[in-house]
Steps between C-alpha positions, in 0.01 A plus 500: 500500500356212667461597907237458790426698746593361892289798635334819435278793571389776289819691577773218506590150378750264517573293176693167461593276153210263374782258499803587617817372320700590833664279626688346338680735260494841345273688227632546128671894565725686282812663609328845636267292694729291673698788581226651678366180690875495630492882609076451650645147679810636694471473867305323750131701532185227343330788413601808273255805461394645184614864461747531795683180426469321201440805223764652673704277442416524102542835465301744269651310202386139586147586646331294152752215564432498877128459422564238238710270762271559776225311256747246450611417824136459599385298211768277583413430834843716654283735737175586592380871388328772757289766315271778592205625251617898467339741202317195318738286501745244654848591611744286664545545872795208613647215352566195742755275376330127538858276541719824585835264587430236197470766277824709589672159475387492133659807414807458652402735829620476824242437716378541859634135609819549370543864666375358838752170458819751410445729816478160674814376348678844517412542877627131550794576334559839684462343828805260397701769425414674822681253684838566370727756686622709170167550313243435782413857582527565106208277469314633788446819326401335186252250670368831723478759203174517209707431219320279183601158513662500197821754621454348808591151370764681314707638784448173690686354244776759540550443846488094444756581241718674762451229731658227213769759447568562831530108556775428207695794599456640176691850331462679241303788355116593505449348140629192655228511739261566283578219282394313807132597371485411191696775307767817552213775509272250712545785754375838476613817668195495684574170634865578580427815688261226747802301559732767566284611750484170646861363476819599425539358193912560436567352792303199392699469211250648245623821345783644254680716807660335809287516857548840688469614831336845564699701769454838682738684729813686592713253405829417289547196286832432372664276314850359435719747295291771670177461313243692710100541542374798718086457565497818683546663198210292404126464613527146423661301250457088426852342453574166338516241736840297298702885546391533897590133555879647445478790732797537684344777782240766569618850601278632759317210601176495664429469829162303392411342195092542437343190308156655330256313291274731320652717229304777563614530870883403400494781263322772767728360801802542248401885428488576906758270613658538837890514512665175562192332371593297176121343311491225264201378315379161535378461109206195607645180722873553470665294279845312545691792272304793709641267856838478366528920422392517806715264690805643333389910553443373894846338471718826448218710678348285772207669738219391600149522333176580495243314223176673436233248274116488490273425802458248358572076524728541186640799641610304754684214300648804304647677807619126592673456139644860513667415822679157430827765398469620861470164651794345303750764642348550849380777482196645624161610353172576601150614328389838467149641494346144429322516848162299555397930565538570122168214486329843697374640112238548361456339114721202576482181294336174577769205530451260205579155477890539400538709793353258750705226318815720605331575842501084580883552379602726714349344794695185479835730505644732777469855417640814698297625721356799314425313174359211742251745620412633186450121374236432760297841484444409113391202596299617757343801277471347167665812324807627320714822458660638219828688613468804281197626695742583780841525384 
């Protein structure tokens, strides 16, 4: 092998190629070579050690191979070579990739440029998304959690998806939707269970089942011909929205209706419920179908209500949405336990750049007094609440 040495002492040297054939293209390597140049070349680090890196990454089985591309990539000018003089002889120390970028290029690798200009892109194209009312707070989670960029990039296209579904007005069911990205299983469970946490995806017109509406209380639903519902036989029970839209009346109607966000709290509010109290979940921003079962259940059982949604600015906009049924019919509503004093906790979220989108929203708009206040002590404190921690 034809080197030179850049430095040395009697314990260590550094060796480089005579005359390095790097750039401008690759040494001669069989197929178990390549293979392990690939493996030795993934991520972004110039320099790989010895033992703790680059045999490990060889295995017991390779360690002869290992040794044999190590000589290569130096004799051909791809890295520079750190050793140390130990027991009479000289073992390798480092390897230090000379054109680390040029040569991932070469074999096909992604490289630290492109990584850098798809978080750029994918936080560009996250902060678009934040903008929009329906998937906005969707994306704020994504652009605020650690996940790799390349899932990341994938549910950004799900919710961009939504958006262009959304916008034609678009039915059918969730292979239809998935055809949207590319293919019918372009969707995995994994990636379904994120949007169903985030939307309410039958009542956007993606699913096999009609939307529901989940309802608690002591109350009666009946039908023409006598048809007949009774929730208090039931903790809770979601209905389809197309049956309730034909309700006729509600035995034993409430005296309040209560509007909750989180499911968690629905469910533990439904198990202690007060009598006279009748709960309904809002399942994400409420949707035209979940507005209309809830027009027509306040129609044959009108009362008043109380919403409970995040302390939060989308909790706000939700507890505005929720209400519209209230509004339409004149009746009245107000919001429960959103007070700027649920802010008083300890372990509260910072607000990130959807929510101060919303924030500049909101203050363009009237608000009730109570939600007004709890608009301008976010905006004064610079944190959020998640309902469940009280409710």
């Amino acid at each position: 092998m034809s080197t030179r040495e850049l430095s040395a002492s009697r314990t260590r040297r550094l060796l480089a190629a005579a005359t390095p054939a790097w750039p401008p293209g690759l040494p001669p390597l069989d197929v178990d070579e390549r293979e392990l140049l690939v493996e030795w070349l993934r991520g972004s680090a110039p320099t790989r050690k010895w033992e703790d890196s680059l045999l490990k990454a060889a295995g017991p089985q390779r360690i002869e191979l290992a040794q044999r591309l190590s000589d290569l990539a130096l004799k051909a000018g791809l890295c520079t070579r750190c050793e140390r003089f130990d027991k009479g002889r000289w073992r390798p120390v480092e390897l230090r990739w000379v054109e680390l970028e040029a040569l991932q290029t070469a074999l096909g690798l992604a490289t630290g440029s492109d990584r850098d200009a798809r978080r750029m892109a994918l936080a560009e194209r996250l902060d678009a998304l934040m903008a929009d009312e329906l998937v906005g707070e969707a994306a704020q989670a994504l652009a605020e959690s650690r996940m790799a960029v390349g899932p990341a990039e994938a549910r950004a296209a799900l919710l961009q998806a939504l958006l262009d579904w959304t916008a034609e007005g678009a039915e059918g069911l969730r292979r239809d939707f998935a055809l949207r990205l590319g293919h019918t299983k372009a969707v995995g469970d994994g990636e379904w269970r994120w949007l169903e946490r985030h939307f309410d995806l039958p009542a956007l017109g993606i699913g096999a089942f009609a939307p529901t509406l989940t309802l608690a209380g002591d109350l009666g639903l009946v039908w023409p011909g006598g048809r007949r519902v009774d929730l208090a036989a039931l903790g809770f029970a979601s209905l389809p929205v197309p049956s309730l839209l034909t309700l006729q009346r509600v035995d034993g109607p409430p005296t309040r209706w209560w509007l909750i966000e989180n499911r968690a709290s629905f469910e533990k509010q439904a198990a202690r419920r007060e009598p006279g109290v009748a709960l309904a979940w809002i399942a994400g921003r409420p949707t035209r179908a979940w507005r209309e079962a809830m027009a027509r259940l306040i129609a044959v059982a009108p009362a008043p209500a109380a919403i409970s949604a995040d302390a939060d600015p989308a909790g706000i906009e939700i507890a505005l949405a929720a209400a519209q049924p209230w509004e339409a019919a004149g009746l009245p509503w107000s919001a429960l336990a959103m007070e700027p004093a649920r802010l008083d906790r300890p372990g509260l979220q910072p607000l990130g750049r959807y929510d101060r989108a919303v924030l500049e929203r909101l203050a363009a708009q009237p608000l009730p007094p109570d939600l007004a206040a709890l608009r301008d002590a976010m905006a004064e404190r610079g944190v959020k609440a998640e309902q469940e921690g009280w409710l």
